[in-house]
Steps between C-alpha positions, in 0.01 A plus 500: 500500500474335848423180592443252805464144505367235826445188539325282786423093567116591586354366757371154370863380327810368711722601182517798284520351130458878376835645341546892398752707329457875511796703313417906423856456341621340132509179460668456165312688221195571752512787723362326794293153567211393730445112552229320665501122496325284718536144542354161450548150603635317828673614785762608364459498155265826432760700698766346278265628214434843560878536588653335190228732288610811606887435511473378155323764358697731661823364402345436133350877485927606590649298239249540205599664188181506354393813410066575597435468868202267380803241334668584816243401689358171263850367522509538915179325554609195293855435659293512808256269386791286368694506809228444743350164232817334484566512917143381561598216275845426602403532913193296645505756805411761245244310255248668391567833649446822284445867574292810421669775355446875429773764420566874356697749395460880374633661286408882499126489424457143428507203741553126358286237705556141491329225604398179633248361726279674771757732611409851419578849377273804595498870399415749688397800379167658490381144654606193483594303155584130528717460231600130509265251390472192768615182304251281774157248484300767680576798250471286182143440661458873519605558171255206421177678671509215762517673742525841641828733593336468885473105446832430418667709785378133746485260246626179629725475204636818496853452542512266201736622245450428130914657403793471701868549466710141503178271498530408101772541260390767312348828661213740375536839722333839451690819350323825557590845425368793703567845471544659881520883609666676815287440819405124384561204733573181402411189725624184437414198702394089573180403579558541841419839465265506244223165631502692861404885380274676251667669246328813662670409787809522401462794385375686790800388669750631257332836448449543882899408599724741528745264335571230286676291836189627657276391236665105447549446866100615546400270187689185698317602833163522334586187251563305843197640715288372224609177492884455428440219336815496217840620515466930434683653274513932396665699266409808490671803270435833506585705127616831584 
């Protein structure tokens, strides 16, 4: 396994609120960990988000005894949720500030996907497989036959999210279980990525780089000569 992880403010934002964690190594029971959070709220209270996320699930994923990475994984996301709920409501300069969140972790032949928000998970294999579902207005309209795939990539409310880590007490996130092979890459990343390229796009870039630092650091470039207009965030991991 290899993997390579970047991050960049965009060209719109003053701050980056995005926060990664990229770890080909064990953490705890897991034999490696891929974060992607990305931020919501004030100044500087999305950044705090995404930051406390990660760190928290990290630290939760290294001291859990559970025993299924999906436990593992159920218990993470709600002492995140927990600790980011109770510092929005103890601090005013953090009040109502939440974060996205999507994370892995393989195991051999499976990988365990988690959830929360718009940011995503892809794999890449013969194409391109979005395996995430967007918790967001525009894709619940999708879903809805509202409107159309095309229609919802410039909706006007399309960075309204329906499910967020540390905005309510009690969190609903996504568990997913994929089977992978060698030669699949996995991309995780925010919506900086994913509102500024097709998924085609992508892609083509990963496919045509001769590696993965090659691959996220064209993916930022492109994300950011469409637009930039988020915080950009990559994961990318090669199974070998």
């Amino acid at each position: 396994m290899r993997a390579y992880a970047i991050t960049d403010v965009g060209s719109k934002r003053s701050m980056n609120q995005d926060f990664f964690y990229c770890n080909e190594n064990a953490v705890g029971s897991f034999r490696n960990l891929f974060i992607v959070a990305d931020g919501m709220g004030g100044h500087k209270a999305g950044d705090h988000a995404s930051k406390l996320c990660v760190e928290s699930m990290v630290d939760s994923v290294g001291k859990s005894s559970h025993k299924t990475p999906v436990t593992i994984f159920e218990e993470a996301v709600d002492i995140a949720n927990n600790k980011i709920y109770s510092a929005a409501k103890e601090n005013v300069e953090f009040e109502g500030m939440g974060t996205t969140m999507v994370a892995c972790t393989l195991f051999g032949e499976t990988m365990y996907v988690a959830n929360i928000g718009d940011s995503r998970l892809y794999l890449l294999r013969d194409g391109i497989s979005q395996i995430t579902d967007d918790h967001s207005l525009v894709e619940e309209l999708v879903k809805q036959g509202n409107i159309t795939e095309s229609e919802a990539r410039v909706h006007p409310q399309k960075n309204i999210i329906t499910r967020a880590l540390g905005t309510d007490g009690q969190v609903n996130a996504d568990f997913f279980e994929v089977m992978v092979q060698k030669g699949d890459i996995v991309l995780l990343c925010s919506d900086g990525l994913s509102n500024m390229l097709d998924d085609e796009d992508m892609e083509y870039i990963v496919r045509h780089s001769d590696t993965l630092e090659e691959a996220g650091t064209v993916l930022v470039e492109r994300a950011n000569q469409s637009g930039g207009d988020d915080n950009i965030t990559v994961v990318l991991v090669r199974i070998d």
